[in-house]
Every structure is written in structure tokens, then in C-alpha cells.
C-alpha positions in Angstrom: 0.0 0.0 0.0 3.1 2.8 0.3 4.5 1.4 -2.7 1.0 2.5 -4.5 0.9 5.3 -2.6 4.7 6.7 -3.3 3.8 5.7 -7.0 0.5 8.1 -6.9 2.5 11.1 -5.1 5.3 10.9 -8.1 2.4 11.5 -10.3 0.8 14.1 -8.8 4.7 16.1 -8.0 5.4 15.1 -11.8 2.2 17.1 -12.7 2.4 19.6 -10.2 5.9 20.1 -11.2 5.1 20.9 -14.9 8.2 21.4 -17.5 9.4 24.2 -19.1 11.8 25.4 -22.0 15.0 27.2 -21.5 16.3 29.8 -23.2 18.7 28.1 -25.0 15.9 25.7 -26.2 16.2 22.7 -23.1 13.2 20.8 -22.2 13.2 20.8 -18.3 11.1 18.4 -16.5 11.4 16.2 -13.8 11.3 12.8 -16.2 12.7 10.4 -13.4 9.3 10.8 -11.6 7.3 8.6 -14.3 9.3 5.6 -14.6 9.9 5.5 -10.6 5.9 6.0 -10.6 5.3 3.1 -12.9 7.6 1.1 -10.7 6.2 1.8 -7.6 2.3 1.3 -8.7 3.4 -1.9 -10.6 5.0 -3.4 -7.2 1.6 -2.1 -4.8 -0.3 -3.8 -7.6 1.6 -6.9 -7.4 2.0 -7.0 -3.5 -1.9 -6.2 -3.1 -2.6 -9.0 -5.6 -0.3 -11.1 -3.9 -1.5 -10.4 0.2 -5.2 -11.0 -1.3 -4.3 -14.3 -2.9 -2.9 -15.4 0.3 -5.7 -14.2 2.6 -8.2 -15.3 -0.4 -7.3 -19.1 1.0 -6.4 -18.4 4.9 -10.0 -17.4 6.5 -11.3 -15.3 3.3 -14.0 -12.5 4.7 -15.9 -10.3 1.8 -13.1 -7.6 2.2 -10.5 -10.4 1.1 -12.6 -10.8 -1.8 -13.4 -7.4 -2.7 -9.7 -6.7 -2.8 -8.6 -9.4 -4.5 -11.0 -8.3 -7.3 -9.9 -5.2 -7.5 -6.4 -6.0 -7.8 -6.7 -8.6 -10.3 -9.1 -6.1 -12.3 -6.0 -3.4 -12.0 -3.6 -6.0 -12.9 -5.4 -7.1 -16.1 -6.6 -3.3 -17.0 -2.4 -2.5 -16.9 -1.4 -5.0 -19.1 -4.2 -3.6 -21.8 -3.0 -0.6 -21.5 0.2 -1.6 -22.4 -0.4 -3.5 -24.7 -2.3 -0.8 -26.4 0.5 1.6 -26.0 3.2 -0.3 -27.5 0.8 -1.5 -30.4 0.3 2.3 -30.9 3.7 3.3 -30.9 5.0 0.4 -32.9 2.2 1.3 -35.8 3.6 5.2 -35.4 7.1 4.2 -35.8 6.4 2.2 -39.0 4.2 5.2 -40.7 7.2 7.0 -39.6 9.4 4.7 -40.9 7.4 4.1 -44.0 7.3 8.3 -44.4 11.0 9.0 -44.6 11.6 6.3 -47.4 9.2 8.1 -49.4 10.4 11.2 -48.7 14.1 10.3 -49.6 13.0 8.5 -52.7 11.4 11.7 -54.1 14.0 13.4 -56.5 14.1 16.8 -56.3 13.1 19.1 -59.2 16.0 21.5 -60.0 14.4 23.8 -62.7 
């Protein structure tokens, strides 16, 4: 439960943070926080799911239940999205990819 909780506070100090531009053109932002973030939700998730489990067979109430639900519903909803985010960036990198071939193919017209 801190893990989760750590994870959500990187968030929200990511956001609340913000980035800028420098002068000379430098993104600034704090980009450690996200991947700590993801780290830190991914091992609440995991613990959660794996205390539930474990209660889930040692004297289950409806609490032990509800919890192990929600967990595994997290758990399944995280691997969606990631799925869905690196089938989206893979397809983006490939129109990219597919766009600068064309582009260099073209011969320009010197008139």
C-alpha cells in the first residue's frame, strides 16, 4: 500500500511540477518521476494482488474478496494498456518509418 501510494504522489509532484523550455531551447522536467511512478504502482499492484491471494485461501472475509478483485481487475486493465500503448507506438514508428523512405525517394526538381 506505500508502494502505491509513493507511485501516486510521483504522479501528482510530476504534474504539479510541470516542465518548461529554457532559453537556449532545453526541455526541463522532472522525467525520473514517471518511470519511478510506474515502478512503484506496478509493485503495490503486485503485493496487493499477492497479500489478497494469500488471505483469499487463509479465512477469506468479503473484504479479502473485494480486494482481490480489484487488484486482479487493475492488474489485467495495466497489461491492456500496455499493450495498447506499444501496439500504438509500434504502428507510429512504422508510418514514420514508411514516411522518410518516401520522402528520400522523391528526386528533387531542379528547374
Amino acid at each position: 500500500l506505500t508502494s502505491f501510494a509513493l507511485g501516486v504522489i510521483c504522479f501528482l509532484s510530476y504534474a504539479a511540477i510541470g516542465s518548461k523550455i529554457s532559453a537556449d531551447g532545453t526541455l526541463i522536467e522532472p522525467f525520473g518521476l514517471i518511470p519511478i511512478g510506474f515502478i512503484l504502482l506496478t509493485i503495490g499492484l503486485i503485493s496487493t494482488f499477492a497479500s489478497s491471494f494469500w488471505f483469499l485461501f487463509h479465512k477469506p472475509n468479503k473484504f479479502d474478496k473485494w480486494i482481490f478483485a480489484a487488484s486482479l481487475t487493475l492488474i489485467i486493465l495495466f497489461v491492456l494498456y500496455f499493450i495498447a500503448s506499444i501496439s500504438y507506438l509500434s504502428e507510429r514508428a512504422q508510418n514514420e518509418i514508411s514516411n522518410s523512405k518516401t520522402s528520400s525517394n522523391e528526386i528533387p526538381n531542379s528547374n
